[in-house]
N, C-alpha and C positions, 0 to 999 in steps of 0.2 A: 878131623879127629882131635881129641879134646888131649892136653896132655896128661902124662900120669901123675896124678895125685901122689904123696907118700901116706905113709901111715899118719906119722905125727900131723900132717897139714887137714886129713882126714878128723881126725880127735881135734884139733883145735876148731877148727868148723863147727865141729858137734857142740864145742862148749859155745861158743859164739849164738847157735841157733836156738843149745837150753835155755841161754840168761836171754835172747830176746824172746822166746815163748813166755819163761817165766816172768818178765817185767808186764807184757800184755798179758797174761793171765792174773797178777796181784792186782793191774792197774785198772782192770776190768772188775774186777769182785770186789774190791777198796777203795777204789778212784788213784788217780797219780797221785796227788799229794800224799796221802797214805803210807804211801811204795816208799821203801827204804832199799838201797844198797844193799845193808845186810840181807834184809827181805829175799830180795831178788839172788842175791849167793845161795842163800839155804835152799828158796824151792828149787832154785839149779842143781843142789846138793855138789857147790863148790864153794872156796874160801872165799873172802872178801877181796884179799889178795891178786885170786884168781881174778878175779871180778873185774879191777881195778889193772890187770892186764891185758885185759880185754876194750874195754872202754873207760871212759872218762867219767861219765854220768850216768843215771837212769836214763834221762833222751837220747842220749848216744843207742844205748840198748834198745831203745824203744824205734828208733829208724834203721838198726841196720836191717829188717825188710827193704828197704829203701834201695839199698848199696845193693844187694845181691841180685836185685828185678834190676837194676839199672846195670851191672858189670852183664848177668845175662844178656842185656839187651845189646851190648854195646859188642860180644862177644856175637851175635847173632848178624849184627848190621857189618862187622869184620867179613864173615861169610856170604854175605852179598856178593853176586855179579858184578864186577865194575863198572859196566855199560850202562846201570841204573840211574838215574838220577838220582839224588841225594835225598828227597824228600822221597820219590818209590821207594828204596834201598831201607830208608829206617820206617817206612810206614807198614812196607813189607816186611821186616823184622820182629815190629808189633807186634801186626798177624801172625809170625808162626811162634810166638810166645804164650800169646793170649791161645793160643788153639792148642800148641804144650801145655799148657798148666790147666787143661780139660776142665776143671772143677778148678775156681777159684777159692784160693789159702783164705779160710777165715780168718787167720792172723791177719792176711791186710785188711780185710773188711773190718776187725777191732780195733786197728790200728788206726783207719780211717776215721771213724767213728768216736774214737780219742780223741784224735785233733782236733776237731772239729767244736769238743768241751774245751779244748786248753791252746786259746790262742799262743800262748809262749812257746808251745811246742810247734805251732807251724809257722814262725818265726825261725826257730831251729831247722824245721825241716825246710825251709828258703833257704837257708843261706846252706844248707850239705848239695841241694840240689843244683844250687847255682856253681859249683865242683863239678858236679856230675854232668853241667850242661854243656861248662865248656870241655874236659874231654870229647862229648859229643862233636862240638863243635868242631872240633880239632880232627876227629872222626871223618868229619863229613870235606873238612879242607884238606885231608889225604885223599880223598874219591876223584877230586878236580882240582890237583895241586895247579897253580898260578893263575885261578878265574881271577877276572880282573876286579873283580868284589870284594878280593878278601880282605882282612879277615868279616868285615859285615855281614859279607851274605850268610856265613859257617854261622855265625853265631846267632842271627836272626832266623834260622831255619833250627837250628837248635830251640833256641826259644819257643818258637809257637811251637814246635813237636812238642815243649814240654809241659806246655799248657793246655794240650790239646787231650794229652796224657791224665793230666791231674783233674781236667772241667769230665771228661769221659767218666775216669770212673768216679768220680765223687758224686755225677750223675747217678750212673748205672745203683751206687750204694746206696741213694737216697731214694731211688723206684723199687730200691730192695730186690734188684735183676732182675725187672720184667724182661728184659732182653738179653739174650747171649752177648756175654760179653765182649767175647771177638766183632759181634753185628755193633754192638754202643761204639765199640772204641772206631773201625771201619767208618760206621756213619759221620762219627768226629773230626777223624781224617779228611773225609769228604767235603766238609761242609769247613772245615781251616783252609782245604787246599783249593776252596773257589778262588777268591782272590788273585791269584797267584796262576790262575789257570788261563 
């Protein structure tokens, strides 16, 4: 069971989720360089102030998609069986992600599809994600605290999950979803975890 939210942490959320819609919304109709700060306050219809409490930059604003799929995920692989393997346990977390979010958020699919104009931006989004890998990491070295691997194996099994994560859908966005997304990211899974098998 998930804990209780309060009100306040509820509204700050909300604003976090306007200024990243709105910065993918100006950034989309104008291009990023375009995109202002201010820009991105007003279609939020919050100050700059606000803004700048929030995040740092417009890229900030623009990857926190990023944080929220990734704290999900990490919150879903917590809920794991502990008798799983490390690489079941977060592959199987995947799966019940990608099979929650029924209909993928066009927000990442714009978001992806940004990046992909603006090499600076996924420069920025390497180095948030390499944060986000080693919690992972550190995730997976709680499942089987004192294997004799560590910390390598944690953060090597981090790794290709999270590249296996990123080749998946940037695939899937680029066949424009010929396939259920849960089947793209699954097949990915499968075909990283030969090796290893």
């Amino acid at each position: 069971m998930e804990p209780t939210t309060t009100l306040r942490e509820r509204k700050k959320e909300a604003t976090r989720q306007a200024l990243h819609e709105a910065v993918l919304r100006l950034a989309v109709e104008r291009g990023l360089d375009a995109v202002t700060v201010d820009a991105i306050a007003d279609e939020a219809n919050v100050s700059r102030r606000t803004f700048s409490n929030y995040f740092a930059n417009k890229e900030d604003a623009l990857l926190y998609g990023d944080r929220v799929r990734i704290e999900r995920l990490l919150d879903l692989l917590r809920a794991r069986p502990a008798g799983e393997s490390p690489w079941q346990a977060m592959t199987a977390a995947a799966q019940t992600q990608f099979t929650q979010l029924g209909k993928v958020d066009p927000n990442w699919v714009a978001q992806t599809r940004l990046l992909r104009r603006h090499p600076s931006l996924l420069a920025q989004q390497a180095a948030a994600q390499a944060t986000l890998e080693q919690e992972l990491a550190a995730e997976i070295a709680a499942r089987d605290p004192g294997h004799p691997d560590e910390p390598a194996r944690s953060r090597v099994l981090a790794a290709v999950f999270m590249a296996t994560l990123r080749c998946a859908f940037g695939l899937w966005v680029e066949q424009r979803g010929g396939a259920a997304l849960p089947d793209a990211v699954r097949a990915a899974f499968d075909r990283a975890a030969e090796p290893f098998a």
